[in-house]
C-alpha positions as CSV (number, residue, x, y, z in Angstrom):
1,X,-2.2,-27.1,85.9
2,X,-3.3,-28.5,82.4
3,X,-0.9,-30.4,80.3
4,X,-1.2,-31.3,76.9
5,X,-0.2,-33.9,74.3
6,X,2.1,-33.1,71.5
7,X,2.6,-35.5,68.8
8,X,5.7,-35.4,66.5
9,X,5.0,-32.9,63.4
10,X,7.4,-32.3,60.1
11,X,7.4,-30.0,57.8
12,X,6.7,-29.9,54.4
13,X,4.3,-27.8,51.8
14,X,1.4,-30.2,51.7
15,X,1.4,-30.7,55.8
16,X,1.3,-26.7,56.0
17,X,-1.6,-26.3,53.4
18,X,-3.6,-28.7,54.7
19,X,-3.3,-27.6,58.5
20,X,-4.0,-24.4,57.6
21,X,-6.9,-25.0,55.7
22,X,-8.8,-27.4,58.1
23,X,-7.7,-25.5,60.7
24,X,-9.2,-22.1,59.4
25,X,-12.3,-23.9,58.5
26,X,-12.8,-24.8,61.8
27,X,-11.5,-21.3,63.5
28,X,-13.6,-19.5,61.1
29,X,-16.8,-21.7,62.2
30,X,-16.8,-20.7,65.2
31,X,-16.0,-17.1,64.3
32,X,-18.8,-16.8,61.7
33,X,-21.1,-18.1,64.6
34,X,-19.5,-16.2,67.4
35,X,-19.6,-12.8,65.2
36,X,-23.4,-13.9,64.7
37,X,-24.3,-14.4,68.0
38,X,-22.0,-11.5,68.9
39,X,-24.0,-9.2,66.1
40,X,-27.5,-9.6,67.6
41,X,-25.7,-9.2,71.0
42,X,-24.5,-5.7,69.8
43,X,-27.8,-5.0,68.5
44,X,-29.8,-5.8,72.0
45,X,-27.5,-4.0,74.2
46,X,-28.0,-0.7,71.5
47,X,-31.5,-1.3,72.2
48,X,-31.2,-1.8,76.1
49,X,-28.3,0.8,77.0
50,X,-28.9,3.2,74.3
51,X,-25.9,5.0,72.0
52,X,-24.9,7.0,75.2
53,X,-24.5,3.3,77.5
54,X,-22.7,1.8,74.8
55,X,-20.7,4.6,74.7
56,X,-19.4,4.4,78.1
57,X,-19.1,0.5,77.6
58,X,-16.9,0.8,74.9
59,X,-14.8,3.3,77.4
60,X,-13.7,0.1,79.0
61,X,-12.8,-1.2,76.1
62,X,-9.0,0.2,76.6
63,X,-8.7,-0.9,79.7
64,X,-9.5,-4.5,78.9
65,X,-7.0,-4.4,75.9
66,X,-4.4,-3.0,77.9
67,X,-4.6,-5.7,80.7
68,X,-4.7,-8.5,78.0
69,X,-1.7,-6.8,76.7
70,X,0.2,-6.7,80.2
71,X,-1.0,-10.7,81.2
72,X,-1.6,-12.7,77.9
73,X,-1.1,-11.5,74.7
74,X,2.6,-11.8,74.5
75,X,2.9,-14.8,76.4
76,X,0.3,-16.5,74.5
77,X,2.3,-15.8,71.0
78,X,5.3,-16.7,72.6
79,X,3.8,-20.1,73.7
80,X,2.6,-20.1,70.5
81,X,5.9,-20.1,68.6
82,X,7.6,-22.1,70.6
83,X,5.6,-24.8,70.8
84,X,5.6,-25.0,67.1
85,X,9.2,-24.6,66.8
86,X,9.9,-27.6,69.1
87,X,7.4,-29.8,67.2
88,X,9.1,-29.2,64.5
89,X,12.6,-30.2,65.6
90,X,10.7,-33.6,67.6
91,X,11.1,-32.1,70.9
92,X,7.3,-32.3,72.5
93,X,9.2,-32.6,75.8
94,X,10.4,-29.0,75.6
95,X,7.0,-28.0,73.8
96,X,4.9,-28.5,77.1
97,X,7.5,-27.0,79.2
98,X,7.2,-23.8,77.4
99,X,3.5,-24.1,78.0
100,X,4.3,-24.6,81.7
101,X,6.6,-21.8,81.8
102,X,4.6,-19.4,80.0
103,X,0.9,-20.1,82.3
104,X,2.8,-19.6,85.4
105,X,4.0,-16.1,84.0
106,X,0.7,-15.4,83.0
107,X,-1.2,-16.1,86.0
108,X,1.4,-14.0,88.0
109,X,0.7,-11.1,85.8
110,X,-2.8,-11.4,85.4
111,X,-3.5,-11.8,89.3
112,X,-1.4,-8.2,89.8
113,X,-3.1,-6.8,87.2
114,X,-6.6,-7.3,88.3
115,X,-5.8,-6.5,91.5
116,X,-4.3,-2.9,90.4
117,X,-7.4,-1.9,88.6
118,X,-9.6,-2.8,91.8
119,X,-7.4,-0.8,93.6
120,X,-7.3,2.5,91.5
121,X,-10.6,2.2,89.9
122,X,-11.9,5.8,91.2
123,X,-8.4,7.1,89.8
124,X,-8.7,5.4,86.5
125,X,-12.6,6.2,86.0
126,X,-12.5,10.0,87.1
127,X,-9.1,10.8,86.1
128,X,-8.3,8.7,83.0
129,X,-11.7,7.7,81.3
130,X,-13.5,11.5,82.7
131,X,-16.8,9.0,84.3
132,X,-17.6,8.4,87.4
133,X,-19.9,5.6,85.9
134,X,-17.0,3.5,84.9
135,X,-15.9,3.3,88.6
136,X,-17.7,0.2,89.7
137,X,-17.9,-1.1,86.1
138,X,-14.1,-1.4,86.4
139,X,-13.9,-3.4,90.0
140,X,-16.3,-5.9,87.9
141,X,-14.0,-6.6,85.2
142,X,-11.2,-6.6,87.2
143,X,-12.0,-10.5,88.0
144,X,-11.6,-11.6,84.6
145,X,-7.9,-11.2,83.7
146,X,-6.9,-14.5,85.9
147,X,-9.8,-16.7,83.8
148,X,-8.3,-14.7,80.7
149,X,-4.9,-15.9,80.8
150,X,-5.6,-18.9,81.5
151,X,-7.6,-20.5,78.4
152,X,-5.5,-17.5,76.4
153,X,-2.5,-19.8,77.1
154,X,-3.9,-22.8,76.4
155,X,-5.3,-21.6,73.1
156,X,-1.5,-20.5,72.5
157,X,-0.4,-24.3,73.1
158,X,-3.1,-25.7,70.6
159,X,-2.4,-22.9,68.3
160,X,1.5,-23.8,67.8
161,X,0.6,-27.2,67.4
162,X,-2.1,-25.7,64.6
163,X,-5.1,-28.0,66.3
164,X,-7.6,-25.4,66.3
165,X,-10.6,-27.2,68.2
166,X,-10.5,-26.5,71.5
167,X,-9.5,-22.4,70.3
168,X,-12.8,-22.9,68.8
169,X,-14.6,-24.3,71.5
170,X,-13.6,-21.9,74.1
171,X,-14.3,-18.9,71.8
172,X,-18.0,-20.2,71.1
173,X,-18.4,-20.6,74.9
174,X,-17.5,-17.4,75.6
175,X,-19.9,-15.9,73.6
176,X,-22.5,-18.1,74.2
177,X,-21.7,-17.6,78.4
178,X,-21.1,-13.6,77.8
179,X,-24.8,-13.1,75.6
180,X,-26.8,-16.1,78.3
181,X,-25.8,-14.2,81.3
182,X,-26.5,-10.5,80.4
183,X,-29.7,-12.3,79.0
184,X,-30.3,-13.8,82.3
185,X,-29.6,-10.6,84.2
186,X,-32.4,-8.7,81.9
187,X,-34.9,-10.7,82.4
188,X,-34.5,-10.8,86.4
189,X,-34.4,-7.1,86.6
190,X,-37.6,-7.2,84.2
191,X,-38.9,-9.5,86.2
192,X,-38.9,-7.4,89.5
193,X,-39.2,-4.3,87.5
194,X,-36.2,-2.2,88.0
195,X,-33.7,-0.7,85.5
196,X,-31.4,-2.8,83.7
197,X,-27.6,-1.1,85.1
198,X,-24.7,-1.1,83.1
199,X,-22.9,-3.6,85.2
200,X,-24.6,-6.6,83.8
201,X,-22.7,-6.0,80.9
202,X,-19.3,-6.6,82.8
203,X,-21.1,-9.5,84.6
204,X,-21.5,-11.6,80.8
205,X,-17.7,-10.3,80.6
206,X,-16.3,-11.9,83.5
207,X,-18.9,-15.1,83.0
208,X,-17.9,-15.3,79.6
209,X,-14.3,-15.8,80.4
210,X,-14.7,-17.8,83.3
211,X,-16.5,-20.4,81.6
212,X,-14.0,-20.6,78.7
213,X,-11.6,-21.2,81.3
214,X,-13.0,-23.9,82.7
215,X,-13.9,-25.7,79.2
216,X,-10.5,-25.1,78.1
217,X,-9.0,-27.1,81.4
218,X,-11.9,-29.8,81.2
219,X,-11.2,-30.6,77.8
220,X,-7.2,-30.6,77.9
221,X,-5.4,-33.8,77.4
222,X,-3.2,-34.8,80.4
223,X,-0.5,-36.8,78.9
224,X,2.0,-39.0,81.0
225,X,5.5,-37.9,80.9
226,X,8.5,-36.1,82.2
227,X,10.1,-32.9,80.7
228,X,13.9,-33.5,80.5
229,X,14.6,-32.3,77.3
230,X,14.7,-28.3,77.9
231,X,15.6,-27.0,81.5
232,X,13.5,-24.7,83.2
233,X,15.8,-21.9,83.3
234,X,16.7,-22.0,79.2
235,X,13.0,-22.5,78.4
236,X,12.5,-19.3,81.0
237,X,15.0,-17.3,79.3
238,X,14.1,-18.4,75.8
239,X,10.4,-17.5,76.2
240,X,10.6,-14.2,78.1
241,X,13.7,-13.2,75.3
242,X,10.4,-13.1,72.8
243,X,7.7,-12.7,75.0
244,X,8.9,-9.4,77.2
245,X,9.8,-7.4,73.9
246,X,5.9,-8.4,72.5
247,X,4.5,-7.9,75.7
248,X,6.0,-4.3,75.6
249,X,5.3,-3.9,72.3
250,X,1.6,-4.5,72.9
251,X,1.2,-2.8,75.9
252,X,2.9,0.8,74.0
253,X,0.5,-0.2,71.0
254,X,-2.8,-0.3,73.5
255,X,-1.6,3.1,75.8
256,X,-1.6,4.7,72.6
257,X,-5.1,3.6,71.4
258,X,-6.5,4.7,74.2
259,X,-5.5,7.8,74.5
260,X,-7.0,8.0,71.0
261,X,-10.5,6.4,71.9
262,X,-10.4,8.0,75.3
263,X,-9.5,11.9,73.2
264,X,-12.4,11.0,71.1
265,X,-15.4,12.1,73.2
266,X,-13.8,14.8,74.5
267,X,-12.7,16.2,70.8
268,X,-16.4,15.6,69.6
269,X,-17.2,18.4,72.5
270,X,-14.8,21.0,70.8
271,X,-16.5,20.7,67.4
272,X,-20.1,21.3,69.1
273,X,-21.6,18.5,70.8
274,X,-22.9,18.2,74.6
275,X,-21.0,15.6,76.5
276,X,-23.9,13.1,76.1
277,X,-24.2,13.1,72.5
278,X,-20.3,13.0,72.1
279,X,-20.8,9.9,74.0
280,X,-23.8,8.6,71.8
281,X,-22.1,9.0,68.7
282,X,-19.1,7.4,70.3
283,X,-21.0,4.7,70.7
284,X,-22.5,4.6,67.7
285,X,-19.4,4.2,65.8
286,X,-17.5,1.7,68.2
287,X,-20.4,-0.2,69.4
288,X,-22.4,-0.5,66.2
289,X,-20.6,0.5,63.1
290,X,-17.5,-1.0,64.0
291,X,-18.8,-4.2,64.9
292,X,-20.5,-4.7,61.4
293,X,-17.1,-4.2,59.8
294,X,-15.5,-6.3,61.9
295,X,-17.7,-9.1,61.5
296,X,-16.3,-10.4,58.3
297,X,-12.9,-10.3,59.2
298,X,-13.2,-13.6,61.1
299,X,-12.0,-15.5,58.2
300,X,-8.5,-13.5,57.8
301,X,-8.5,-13.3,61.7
302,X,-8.6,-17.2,61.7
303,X,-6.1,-17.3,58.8
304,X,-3.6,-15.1,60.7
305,X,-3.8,-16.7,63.9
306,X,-2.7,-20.2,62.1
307,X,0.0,-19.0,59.9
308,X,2.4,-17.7,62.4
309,X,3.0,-21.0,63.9
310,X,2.8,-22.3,60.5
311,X,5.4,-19.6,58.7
312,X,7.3,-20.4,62.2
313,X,7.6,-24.1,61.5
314,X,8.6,-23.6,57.4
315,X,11.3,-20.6,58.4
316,X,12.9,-23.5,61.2
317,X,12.5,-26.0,57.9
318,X,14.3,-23.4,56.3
319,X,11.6,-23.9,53.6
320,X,11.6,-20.0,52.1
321,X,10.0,-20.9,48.5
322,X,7.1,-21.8,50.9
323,X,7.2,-18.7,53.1
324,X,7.1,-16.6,50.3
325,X,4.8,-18.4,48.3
326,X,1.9,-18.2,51.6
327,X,2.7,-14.2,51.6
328,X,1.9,-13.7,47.7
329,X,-1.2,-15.9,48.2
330,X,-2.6,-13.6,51.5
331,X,-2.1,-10.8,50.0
332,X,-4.3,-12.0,46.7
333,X,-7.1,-13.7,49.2
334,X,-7.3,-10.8,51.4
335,X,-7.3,-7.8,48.9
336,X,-10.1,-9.9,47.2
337,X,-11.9,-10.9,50.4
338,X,-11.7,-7.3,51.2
339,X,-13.0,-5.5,48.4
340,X,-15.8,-7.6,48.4
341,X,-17.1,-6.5,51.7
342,X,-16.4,-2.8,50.4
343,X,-18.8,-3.3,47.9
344,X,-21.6,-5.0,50.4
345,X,-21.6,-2.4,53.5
346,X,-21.7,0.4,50.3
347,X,-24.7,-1.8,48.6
348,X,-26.3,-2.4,52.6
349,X,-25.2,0.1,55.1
350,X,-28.1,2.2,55.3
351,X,-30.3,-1.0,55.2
352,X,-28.6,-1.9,58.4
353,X,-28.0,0.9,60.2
354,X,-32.1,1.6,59.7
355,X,-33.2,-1.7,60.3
356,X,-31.6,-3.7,62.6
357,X,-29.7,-1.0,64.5
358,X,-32.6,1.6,64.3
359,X,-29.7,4.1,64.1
360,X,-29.6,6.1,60.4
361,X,-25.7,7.3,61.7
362,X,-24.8,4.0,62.0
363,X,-25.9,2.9,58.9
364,X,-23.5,6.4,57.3
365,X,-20.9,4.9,59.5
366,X,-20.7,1.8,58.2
367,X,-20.5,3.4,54.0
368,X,-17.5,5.2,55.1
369,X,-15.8,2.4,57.1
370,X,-16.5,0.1,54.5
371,X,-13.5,1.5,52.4
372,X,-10.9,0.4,55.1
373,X,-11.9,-3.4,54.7
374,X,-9.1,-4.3,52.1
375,X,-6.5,-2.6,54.3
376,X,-7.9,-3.8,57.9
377,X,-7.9,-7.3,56.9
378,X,-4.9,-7.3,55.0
379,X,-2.8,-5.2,57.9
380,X,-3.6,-7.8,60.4
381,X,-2.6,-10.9,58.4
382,X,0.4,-9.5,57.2
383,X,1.7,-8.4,61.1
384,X,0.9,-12.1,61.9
385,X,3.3,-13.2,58.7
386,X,5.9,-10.8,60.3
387,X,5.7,-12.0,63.6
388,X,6.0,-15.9,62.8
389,X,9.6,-15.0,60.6
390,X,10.1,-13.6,63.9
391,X,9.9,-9.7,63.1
392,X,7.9,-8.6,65.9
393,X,10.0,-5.0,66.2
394,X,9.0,-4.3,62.5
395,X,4.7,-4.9,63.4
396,X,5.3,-2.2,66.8
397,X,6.7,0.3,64.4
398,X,4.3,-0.6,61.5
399,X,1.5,-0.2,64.2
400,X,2.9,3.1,66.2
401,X,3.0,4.9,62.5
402,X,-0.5,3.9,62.0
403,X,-2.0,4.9,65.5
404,X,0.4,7.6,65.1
405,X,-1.7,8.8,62.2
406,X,-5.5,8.6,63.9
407,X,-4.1,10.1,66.7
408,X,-3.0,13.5,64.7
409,X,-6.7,13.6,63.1
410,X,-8.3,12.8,66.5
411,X,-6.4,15.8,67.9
412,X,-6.6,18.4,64.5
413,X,-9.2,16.9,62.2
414,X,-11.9,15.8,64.5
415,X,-12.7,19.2,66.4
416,X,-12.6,20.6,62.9
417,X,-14.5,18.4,60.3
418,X,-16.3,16.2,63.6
419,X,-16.2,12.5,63.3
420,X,-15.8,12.3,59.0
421,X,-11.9,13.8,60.2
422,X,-11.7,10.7,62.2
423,X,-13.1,8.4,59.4
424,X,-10.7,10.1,56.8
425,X,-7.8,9.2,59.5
426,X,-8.6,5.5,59.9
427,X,-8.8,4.8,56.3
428,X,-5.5,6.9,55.8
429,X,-4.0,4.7,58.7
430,X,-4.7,1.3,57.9
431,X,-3.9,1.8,53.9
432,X,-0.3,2.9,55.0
433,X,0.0,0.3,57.6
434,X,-0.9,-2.3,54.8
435,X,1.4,-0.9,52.0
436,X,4.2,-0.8,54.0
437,X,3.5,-4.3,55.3
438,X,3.7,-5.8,51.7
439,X,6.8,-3.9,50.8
440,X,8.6,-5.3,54.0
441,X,7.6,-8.6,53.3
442,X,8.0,-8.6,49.7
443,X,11.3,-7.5,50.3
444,X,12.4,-9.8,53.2
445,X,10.8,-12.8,50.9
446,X,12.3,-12.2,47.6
447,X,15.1,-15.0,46.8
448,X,17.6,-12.2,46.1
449,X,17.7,-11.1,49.0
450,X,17.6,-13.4,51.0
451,X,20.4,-15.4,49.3
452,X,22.4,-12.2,49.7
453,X,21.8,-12.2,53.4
454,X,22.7,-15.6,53.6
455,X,26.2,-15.0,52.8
């Protein structure tokens, strides 16, 4: 398995700023040009699998967030964490072992995990998603959860030690793998004349992952060495201590979001739409809208993915001027970085929706999602900031209130007032998520108290 060189760190303000600035730079370059390439992507696949195809693509959508949840995601911000706490107290020794430790988990989880959804496929297609069409679509994406975890890991190792390069590099390839071989795949079935199926989406899936995976390994350093510093069975305990309650956290958090996104076709049929068109305008708003307003949250996603290492390192330094001090500034950057998107999809949603999606829906979409943007992009930073002072209970029940929410107006306002009752709850979700987030933090950051919990 890869290994990887970690050099001594210390902490201080000036160290912090300046990883995290270089090391956003670079995240959100590859971002800007993966949400890019990712964008056109969006807008091919509306063209070749129409709003209905897209629909049932984004079906899967749940199931591949919910085995991430179960094989990496934890694991990777545990990795994460830990690496950066040992740098911080000199210890690379026990840094790699918790990389070691954490991969091996992984790749245990992942491999039972894929092999589940090949197993049950029918059941999850018919009897959980309500299409037979996702059946085989589900076997193909069950190969990519082993590839998955494995450069998810490594990005988790790099990410502690806030080197953001080869995080950057394996996100680019993905995309770049993911749009070439659906690409590849239209243009043979054009070729020999037949219909494009809905599988060669899965296909640039599982490609994309697989060749992340193997840039990841090919470009990690393999540093000389033996780990003696940390045994195996306190690094196990350590890491599954913070990893199991995440992993569980995550896993709660995705079970509920899909029963939301799987409700919402089926609610769309009780306020008067054929199954089909539910479908459409499912994919309309998940597949197209969704995307657009997601697209410039790759700088806050890149800020948030470096600062809970980072606010991990200063609360070990026991540096809490400079913990609060990065929470006052996020919340001014992302507010700002926010309501200036608000104001462009309002100023250019039609013109989009028109244009490049040839969809007039998408385009009212993306006006009315446009309001969430200060919230979405400040909710996610923020549950980052929580989780690197090592508050990961708080961000599950922060994130429970707010799926809580979409999932009452899925159930009462959608059938009711159709997909603008759905809107109405996202907006009224995300603003709540983020409020509360500032007051917790506010609160848990203010010198007063936490002088007073000192003693």
């Amino acid at each position: 398995m890869p290994d990887i060189h970690f050099p001594r760190n210390s902490v201080s303000g000036n160290s912090l700023k300046n990883s995290l600035i270089t090391g956003t730079l670079l995240l959100t370059l590859a971002g800007v040009l993966t949400r890019i390439i990712g964008f056109f992507y969006r807008i091919f696949l509306s063209r070749l699998i129409g709003a209905e195809g897209l629909g049932i693509y984004q079906l899967l959508s749940p199931v591949m967030a919910l085995g991430f949840a179960v094989t990496a995601a934890g694991i990777q911000t545990a990795i994460s964490r830990f690496v950066s706490s040992e740098l911080a107290q000199n210890n690379p020794a026990g840094a790699r072992l918790y990389f070691r430790i954490g991969l091996l988990l992984s790749l245990f989880l992942s491999a039972a995990t894929g092999f589940v959804i090949w197993k049950y496929a029918d059941f999850i297609g018919v009897s959980m998603l309500g299409d037979v069409r996702c059946i085989p679509l589900l076997k193909i994406i069950s190969l990519s959860f082993v590839p998955c975890c494995i450069h998810a890991c490594i990005n988790g190792c790099y990410y502690g030690q806030k080197k953001t390069g080869v995080p950057a590099l394996t996100q680019l390839t993905e995309q770049i793998a993911r749009v070439g071989t659906v690409w590849l795949l239209y243009q043979i079935h054009m070729r020999e004349q037949t219909a494009v199926p809905l599988s060669v989406t899965m296909w640039g899936a599982v490609m994309g992952e697989v060749a992340s995976t193997l840039v990841s390994v090919s470009v990690a350093k393999l540093p000389k060495g033996t780990d003696t510093a940390l045994s195996v069975k306190c690094g196990t305990r350590n890491l599954l201590a913070m990893a199991v309650p995440l992993t569980a956290n995550r896993v709660v958090l995705t079970l509920f979001s899909s029963f939301e996104n799987i409700m919402i076709p089926s609610r769309l049929r009780l306020f008067g739409y054929t199954a089909s068109e539910a479908l459409g305008v499912y994919g309309i708003l998940t597949g197209m809208a969704m995307s657009v307003i997601m697209f410039p949250s790759v700088i806050t996603n890149s800020i948030s993915v470096l600062l809970m290492p980072a606010i991990s390192e200063a609360k070990a330094g026991g540096n809490d001027a400079l913990i609060r001090r990065a929470v006052l500034k996020t919340i001014r950057v992302c507010l700002l970085w926010g309501f200036f998107c608000t104001a462009g999809f309002l100023a250019t949603g039609h013109f989009i929706g028109n244009v490049l999606f040839g969809n007039a829906l998408a385009g009212t979409f993306i006006r009315t999602l446009g309001w969430i943007c200060p919230f979405l992009y400040l909710g996610v930073t923020l549950s980052s900031i929580l989780h690197g002072l090592g508050y990961p209970g708080i961000t599950f029940v922060l994130n429970l209130i707010a799926c809580g929410i979409r999932i009452l107006f899925v159930l009462f306002a959608l059938p009711v007032y159709g997909i603008r009752g759905y809107l109405c709850g996202l907006l009224i979700s995300q603003a709540v998520m983020a409020l509360l987030s500032i007051g917790i933090l506010l609160r848990q950051t203010h010198p007063t108290s936490r002088s007073a919990s000192a003693k």
